[in-house]
C-alpha distance (Angstrom), angle and dihedral (degrees) to the residues before:
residue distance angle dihedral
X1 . . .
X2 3.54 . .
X3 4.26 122.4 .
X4 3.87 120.9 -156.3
X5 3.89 110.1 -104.2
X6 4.26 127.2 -138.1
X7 3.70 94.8 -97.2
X8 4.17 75.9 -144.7
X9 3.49 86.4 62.7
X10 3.96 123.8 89.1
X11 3.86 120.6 -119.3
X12 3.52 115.5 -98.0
X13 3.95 109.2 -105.1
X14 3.99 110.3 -112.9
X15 3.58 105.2 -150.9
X16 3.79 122.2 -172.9
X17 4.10 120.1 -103.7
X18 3.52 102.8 -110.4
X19 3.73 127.7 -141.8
X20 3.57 115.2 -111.5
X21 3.97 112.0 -145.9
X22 3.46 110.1 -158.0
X23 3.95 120.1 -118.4
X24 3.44 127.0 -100.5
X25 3.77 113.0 -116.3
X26 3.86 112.7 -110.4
X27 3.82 107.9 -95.2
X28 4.13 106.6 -93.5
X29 3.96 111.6 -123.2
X30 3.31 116.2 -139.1
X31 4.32 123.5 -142.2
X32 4.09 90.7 -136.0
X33 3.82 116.5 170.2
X34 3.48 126.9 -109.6
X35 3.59 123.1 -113.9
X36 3.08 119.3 -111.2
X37 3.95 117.0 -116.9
X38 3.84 118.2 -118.4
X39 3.59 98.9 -119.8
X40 3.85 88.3 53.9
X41 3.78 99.2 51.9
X42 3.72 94.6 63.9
X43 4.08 87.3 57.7
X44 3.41 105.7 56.4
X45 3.71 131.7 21.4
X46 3.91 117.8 -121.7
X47 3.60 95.3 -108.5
X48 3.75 97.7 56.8
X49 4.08 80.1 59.3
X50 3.84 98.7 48.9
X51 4.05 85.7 52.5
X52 3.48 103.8 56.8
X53 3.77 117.7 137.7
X54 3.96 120.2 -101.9
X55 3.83 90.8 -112.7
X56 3.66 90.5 62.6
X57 3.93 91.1 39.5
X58 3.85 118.5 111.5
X59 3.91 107.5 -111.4
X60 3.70 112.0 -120.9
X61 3.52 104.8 173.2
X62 4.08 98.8 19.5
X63 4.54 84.9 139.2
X64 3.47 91.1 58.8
X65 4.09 97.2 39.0
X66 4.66 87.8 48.4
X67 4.33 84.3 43.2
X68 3.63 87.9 52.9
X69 4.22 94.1 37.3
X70 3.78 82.0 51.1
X71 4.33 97.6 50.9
X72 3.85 88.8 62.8
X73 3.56 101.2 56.4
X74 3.62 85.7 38.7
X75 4.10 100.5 47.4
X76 4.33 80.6 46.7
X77 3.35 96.9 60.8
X78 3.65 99.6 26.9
X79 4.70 73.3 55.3
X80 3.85 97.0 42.1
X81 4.36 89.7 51.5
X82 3.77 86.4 45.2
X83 4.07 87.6 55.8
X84 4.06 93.4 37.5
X85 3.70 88.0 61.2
X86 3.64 96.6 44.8
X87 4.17 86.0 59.2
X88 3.81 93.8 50.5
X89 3.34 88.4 48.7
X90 3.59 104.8 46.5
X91 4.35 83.2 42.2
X92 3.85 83.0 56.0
X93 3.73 88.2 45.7
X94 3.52 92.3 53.3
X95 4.01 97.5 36.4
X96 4.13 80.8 59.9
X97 4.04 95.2 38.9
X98 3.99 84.4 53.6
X99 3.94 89.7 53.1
X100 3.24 94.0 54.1
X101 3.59 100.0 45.0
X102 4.18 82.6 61.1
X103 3.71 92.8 46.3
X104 3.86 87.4 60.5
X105 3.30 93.1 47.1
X106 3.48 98.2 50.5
X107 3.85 93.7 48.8
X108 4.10 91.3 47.0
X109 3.54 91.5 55.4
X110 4.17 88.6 43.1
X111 4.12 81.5 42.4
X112 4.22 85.0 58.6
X113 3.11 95.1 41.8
X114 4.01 101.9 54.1
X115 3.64 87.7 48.8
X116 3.22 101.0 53.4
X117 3.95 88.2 57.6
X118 3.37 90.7 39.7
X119 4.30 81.5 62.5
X120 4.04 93.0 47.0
X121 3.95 91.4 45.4
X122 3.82 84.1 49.2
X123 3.57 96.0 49.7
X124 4.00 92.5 44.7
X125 4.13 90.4 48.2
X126 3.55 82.6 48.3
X127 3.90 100.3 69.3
X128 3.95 87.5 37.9
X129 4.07 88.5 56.5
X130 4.17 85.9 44.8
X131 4.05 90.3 49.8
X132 4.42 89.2 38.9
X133 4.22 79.8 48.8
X134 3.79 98.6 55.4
X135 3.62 96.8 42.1
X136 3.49 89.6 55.0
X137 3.75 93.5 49.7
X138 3.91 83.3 51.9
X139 3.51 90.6 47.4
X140 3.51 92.0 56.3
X141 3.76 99.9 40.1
X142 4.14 84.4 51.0
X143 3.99 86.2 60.2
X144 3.19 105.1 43.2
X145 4.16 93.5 53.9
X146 3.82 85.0 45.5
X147 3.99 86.6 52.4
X148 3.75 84.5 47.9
X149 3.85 94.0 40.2
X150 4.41 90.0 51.6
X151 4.16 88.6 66.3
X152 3.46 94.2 70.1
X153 4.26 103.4 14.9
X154 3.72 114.0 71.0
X155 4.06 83.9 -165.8
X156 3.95 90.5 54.6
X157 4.34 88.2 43.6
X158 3.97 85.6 50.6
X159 4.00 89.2 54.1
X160 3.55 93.9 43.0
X161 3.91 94.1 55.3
X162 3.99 106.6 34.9
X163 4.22 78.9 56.9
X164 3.61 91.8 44.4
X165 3.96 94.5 -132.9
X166 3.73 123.7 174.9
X167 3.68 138.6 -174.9
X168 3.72 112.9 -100.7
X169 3.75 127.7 -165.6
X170 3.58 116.4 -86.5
X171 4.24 114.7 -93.9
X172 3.39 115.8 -104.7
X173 4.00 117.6 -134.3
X174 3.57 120.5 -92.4
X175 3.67 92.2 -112.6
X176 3.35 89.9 58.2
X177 3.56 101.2 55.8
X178 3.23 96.5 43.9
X179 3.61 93.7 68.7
C-alpha cells in the first residue's frame, strides 16, 4: 500500500542492496622453532635444549598468564567490598532492630499504664453510675406514689397533667435485656 507524499517533501533515496562479501580471517601465526645454527649444534646436545628451565623459557602466552594474575586480585576485592557492605548493612539492620525493640518497650509500659487508669476511672464512674442508679429508682418510686396519690387528690391529678406525666411500663432488669 502506497500513501500520498508532501509534494514539498524530497523523494526518499533508493539505494541498491549491496552484497556483503564476507571477511577473510586474519592470517593465523604460527610459534615454529628456530633452527638451530650449525656452529651451535656441535656445542650442546639437543636434549640439554629441550630441558631448559621455565625461567629461561620464551613466554608464549605471558598476556593471558598477567590477565589471569590480574582477575584474582580483582575478583578479591571486587569479594571483600561485597562482604564490607553486607556488615554495614546488617549493623544498620541491627542499629534499626534495636530501635524498635525500645519503641515497644516504651509503648508497653505506656500500654500498662493507660490501663491501669482506665481501671481507677472505671472504679470512680462506677460509684457515680451506683448514686445516678438509686436516684433513678427514687425517681421512679416518687412517681408512681404520686400516680397513686392523683386518684384520690385533685392537687396531685393537677400536677400530674400540667407536667404531662404518664405511666410507663415497668423496666426490665439488665440481665434481662441483655439477652
Amino acid at each position: 500500500m502506497e500513501f500520498a507524499q508532501d509534494p514539498s517533501e524530497p523523494a526518499p533515496v533508493r539505494r541498491k542492496p549491496r552484497t556483503r562479501t564476507p571477511k577473510a580471517p586474519p592470517p593465523e601465526e604460527t610459534f615454529a622453532p628456530e633452527p638451530i645454527p650449525e656452529d651451535l649444534q656441535d656445542f650442546a646436545p639437543a636434549e640439554e635444549i629441550l630441558d631448559l628451565p621455565e625461567e629461561e623459557m620464551p613466554a608464549r602466552n605471558s598476556g593471558i598468564l598477567a590477565r589471569l594474575d590480574l582477575a584474582m586480585p580483582v575478583l578479591a576485592v571486587a569479594f571483600v567490598l561485597f562482604l564490607f557492605s553486607q556488615i554495614l548493612a546488617l549493623r544498620q539492620t541491627s542499629s534499626a532492630m534495636a530501635w524498635r525493640v525500645e519503641n515497644l518497650d516504651r509503648q508497653t509500659v505506656t500500654l500498662k499504664g493507660v490501663r491501669n487508669n482506665a481501671a481507677d476511672l472505671f472504679k470512680q464512674r462506677q460509684a457515680l453510675v451506683d448514686e445516678t442508679a438509686r436516684v433513678s429508682n427514687n425517681y421512679n418510686a416518687l412517681l408512681t406514689e404520686l400516680m397513686k396519690l392523683a386518684e384520690t387528690d385533685r392537687d396531685a391529678r393537677s400536677v400530674i397533667e400540667k407536667f404531662n406525666i404518664k405511666s410507663a411500663a415497668p423496666a426490665q432488669p439488665a440481665a434481662a435485656a441483655k439477652k
